[in-house]
TORTOR-70289 format. One record per residue: residue in three letters; x, y, z of N, C-alpha, C, O, CB in turn. Coordinates in steps of 0.001 Angstrom, whole numbers, padded with zeros to 6 digits, always signed. Glycine has a CB too. Layout:
TORTOR-70289
ALAXYZXYZXYZXYZXYZ
...
END
This chain:
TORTOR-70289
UNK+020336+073623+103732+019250+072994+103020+019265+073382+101545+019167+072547+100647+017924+073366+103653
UNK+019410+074860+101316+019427+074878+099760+021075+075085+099114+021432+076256+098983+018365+076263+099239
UNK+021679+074420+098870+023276+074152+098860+023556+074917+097251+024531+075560+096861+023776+072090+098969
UNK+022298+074553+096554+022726+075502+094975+022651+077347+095904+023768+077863+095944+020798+075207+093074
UNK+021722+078056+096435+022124+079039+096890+023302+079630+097840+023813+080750+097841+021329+079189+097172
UNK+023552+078513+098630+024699+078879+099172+025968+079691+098371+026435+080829+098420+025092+077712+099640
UNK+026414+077749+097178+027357+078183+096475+027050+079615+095892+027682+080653+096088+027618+077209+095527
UNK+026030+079431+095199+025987+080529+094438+026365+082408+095379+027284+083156+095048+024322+080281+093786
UNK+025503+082644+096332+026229+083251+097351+027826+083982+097241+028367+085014+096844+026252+082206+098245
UNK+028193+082472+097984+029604+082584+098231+030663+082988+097132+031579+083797+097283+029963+081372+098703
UNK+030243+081995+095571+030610+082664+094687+030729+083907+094423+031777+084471+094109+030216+082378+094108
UNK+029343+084541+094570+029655+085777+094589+030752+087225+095396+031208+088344+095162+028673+085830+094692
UNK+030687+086168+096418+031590+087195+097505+033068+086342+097228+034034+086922+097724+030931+087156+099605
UNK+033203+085801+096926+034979+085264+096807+034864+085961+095319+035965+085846+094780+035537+083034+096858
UNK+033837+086712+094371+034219+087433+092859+034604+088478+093053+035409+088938+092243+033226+087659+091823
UNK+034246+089178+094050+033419+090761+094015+035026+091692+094769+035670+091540+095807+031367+090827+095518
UNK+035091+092280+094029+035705+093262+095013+035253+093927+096646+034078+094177+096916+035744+094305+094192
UNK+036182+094106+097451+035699+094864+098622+035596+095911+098431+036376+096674+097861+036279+094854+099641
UNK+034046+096205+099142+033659+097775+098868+034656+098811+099564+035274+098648+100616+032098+098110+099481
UNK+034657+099976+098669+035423+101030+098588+034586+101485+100408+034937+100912+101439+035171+102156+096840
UNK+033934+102147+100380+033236+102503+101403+032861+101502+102638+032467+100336+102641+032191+102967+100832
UNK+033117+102343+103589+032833+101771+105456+031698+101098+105396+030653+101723+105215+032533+103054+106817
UNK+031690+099515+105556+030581+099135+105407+030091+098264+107243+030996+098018+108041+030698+098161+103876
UNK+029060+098037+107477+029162+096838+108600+029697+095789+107969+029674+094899+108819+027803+096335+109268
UNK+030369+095170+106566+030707+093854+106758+031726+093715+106802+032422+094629+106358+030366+093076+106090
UNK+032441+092401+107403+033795+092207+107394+034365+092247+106650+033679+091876+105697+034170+091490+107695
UNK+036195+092684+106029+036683+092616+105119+036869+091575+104742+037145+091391+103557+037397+093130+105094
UNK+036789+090696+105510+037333+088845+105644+036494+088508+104311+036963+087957+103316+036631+087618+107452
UNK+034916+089025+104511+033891+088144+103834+034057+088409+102192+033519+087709+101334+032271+088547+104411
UNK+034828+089451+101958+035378+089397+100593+036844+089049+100164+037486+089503+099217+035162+090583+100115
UNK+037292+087904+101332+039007+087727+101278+038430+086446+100927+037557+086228+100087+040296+087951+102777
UNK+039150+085469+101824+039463+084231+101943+038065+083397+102437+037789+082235+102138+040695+084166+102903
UNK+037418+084146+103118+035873+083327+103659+035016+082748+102866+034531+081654+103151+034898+084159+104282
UNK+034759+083315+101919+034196+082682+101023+034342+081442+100170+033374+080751+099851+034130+083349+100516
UNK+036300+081043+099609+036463+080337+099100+036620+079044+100280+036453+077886+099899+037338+080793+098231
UNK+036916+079310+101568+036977+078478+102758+035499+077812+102591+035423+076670+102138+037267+079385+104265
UNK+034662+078323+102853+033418+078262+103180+032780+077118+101964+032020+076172+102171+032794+079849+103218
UNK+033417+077606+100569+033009+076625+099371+033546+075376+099364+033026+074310+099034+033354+077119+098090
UNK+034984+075688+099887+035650+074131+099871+035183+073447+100563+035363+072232+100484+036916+073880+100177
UNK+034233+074157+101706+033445+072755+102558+032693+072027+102238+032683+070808+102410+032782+072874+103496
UNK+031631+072980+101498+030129+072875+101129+030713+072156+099741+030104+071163+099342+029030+074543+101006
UNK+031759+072578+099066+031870+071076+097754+032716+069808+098363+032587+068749+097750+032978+071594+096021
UNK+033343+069819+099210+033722+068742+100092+032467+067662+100483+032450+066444+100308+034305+069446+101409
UNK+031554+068430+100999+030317+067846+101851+029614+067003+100807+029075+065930+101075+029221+069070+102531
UNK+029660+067707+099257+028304+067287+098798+029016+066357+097173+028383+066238+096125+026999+069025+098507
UNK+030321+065871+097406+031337+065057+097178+032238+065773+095722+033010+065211+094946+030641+063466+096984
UNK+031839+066985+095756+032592+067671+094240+033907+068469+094581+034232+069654+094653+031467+068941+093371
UNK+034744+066747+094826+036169+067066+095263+037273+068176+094503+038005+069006+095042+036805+065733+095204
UNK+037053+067779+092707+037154+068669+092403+037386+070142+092746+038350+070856+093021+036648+068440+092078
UNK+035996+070276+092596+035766+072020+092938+036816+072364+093993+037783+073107+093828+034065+072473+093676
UNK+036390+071550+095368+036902+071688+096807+038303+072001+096633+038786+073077+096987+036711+070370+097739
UNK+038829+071253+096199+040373+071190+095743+040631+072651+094934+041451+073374+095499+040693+069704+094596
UNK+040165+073074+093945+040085+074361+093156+040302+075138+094372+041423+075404+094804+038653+074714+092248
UNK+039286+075471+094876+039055+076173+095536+040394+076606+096889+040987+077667+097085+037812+075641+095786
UNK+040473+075401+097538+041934+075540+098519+043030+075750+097948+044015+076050+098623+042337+074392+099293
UNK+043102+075625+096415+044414+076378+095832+044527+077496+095723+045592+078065+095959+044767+076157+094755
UNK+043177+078260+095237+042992+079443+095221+043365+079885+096462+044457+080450+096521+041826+079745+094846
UNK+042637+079752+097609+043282+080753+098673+044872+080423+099055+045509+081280+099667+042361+080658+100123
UNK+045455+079246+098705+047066+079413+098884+047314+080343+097795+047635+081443+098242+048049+077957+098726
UNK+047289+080309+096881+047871+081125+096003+047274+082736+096220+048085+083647+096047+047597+080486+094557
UNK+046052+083032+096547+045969+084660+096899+046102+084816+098152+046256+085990+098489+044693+085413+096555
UNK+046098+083941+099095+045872+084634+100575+047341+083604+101450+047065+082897+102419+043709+084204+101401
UNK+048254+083663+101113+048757+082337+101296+049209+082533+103495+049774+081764+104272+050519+082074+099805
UNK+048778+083490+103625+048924+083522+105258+047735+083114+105865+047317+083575+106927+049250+084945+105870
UNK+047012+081976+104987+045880+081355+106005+046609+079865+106101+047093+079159+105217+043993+081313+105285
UNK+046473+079648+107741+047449+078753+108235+046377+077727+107744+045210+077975+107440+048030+078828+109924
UNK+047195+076196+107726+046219+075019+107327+045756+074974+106195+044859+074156+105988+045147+074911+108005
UNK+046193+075786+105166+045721+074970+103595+046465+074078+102826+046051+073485+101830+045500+075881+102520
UNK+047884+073982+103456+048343+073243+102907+047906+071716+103040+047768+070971+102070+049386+073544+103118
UNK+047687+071311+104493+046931+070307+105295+045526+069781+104450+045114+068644+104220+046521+071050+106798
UNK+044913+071314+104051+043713+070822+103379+043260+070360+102190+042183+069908+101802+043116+071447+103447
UNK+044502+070607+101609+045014+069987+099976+045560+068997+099867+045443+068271+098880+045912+070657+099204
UNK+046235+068764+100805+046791+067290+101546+045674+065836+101066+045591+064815+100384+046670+067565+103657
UNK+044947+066773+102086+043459+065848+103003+042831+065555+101415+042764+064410+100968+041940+067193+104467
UNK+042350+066861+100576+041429+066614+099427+042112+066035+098499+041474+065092+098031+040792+067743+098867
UNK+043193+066187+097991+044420+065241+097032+044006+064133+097586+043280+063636+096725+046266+065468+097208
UNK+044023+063280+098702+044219+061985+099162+042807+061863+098944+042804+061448+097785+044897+061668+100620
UNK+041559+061953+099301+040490+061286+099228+039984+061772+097655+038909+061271+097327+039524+061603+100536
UNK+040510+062521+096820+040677+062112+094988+041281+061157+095068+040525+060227+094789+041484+063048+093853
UNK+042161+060839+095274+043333+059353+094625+041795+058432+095650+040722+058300+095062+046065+059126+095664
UNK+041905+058076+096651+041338+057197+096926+039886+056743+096482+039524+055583+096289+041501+057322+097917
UNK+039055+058009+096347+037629+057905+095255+037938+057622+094013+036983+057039+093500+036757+059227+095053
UNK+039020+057785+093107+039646+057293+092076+039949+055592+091854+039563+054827+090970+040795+058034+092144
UNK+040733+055388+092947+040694+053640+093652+039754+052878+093791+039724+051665+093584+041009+053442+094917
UNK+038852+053645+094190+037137+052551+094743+036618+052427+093380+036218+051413+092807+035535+053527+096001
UNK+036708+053894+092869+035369+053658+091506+036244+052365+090481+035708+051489+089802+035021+055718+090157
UNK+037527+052594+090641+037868+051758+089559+037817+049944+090361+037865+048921+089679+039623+052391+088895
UNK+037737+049962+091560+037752+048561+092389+036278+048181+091975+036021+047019+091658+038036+048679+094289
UNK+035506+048966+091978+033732+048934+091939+033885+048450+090171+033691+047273+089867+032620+051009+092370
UNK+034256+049521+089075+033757+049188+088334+034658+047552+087260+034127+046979+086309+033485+050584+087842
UNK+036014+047227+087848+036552+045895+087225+036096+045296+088240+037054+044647+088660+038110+045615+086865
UNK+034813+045027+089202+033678+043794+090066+033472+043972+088921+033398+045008+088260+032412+043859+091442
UNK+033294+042083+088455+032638+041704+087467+031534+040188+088057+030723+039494+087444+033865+041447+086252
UNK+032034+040170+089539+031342+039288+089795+029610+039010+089862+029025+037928+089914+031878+039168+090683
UNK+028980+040556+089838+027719+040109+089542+027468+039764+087894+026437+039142+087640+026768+041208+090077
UNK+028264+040097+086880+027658+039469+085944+027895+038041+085313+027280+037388+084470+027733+040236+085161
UNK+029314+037765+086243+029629+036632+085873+029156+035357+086694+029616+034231+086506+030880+036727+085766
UNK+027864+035779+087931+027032+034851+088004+025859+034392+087484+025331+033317+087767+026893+034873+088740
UNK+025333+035458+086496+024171+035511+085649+024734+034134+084411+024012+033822+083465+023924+037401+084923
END
């Protein structure tokens, strides 16, 4: 429900170093979880961009998480194709050329 706190959140834990000291949290949640977790939530809320940023980042620091290549795949292709529509949408000229 509140998607600006999330990111913001997650940002923080994909910045932060893992604490030096035994903590209850997972080491994960300061690895790769975080930037996983963003590429969804900017996937979801259409800031392909980011999403895309983001799944490069974990190939390039974490590159033994299986399936990112797949997921850069997936977000590359629906950029080119949101790229396609907006420009199909914006040379429709047919509503003004019935006025």
């Amino acid at each position: 429900k509140r998607v600006d706190l999330a990111i913001y959140y997650l940002r923080m834990a994909a910045t932060v170093e893992e604490p030096s000291s035994p903590m209850w949290v997972d080491p994960v949640y300061y690895k790769e979880l975080p930037l996983q977790k963003l590429c969804i939530i900017y996937g979801s809320i259409g800031r392909l961009k980011d999403a895309l940023a983001c799944a490069k980042i974990v190939k390039e620091k974490y590159p033994y998480v299986p399936g990112t290549d797949g997921v850069i795949k997936d977000i590359e292709e629906n950029l080119k194709n949101e790229l396609k529509n907006w420009d199909e949408r914006c040379g429709d000229l047919s509503i003004v050329e019935s006025v």
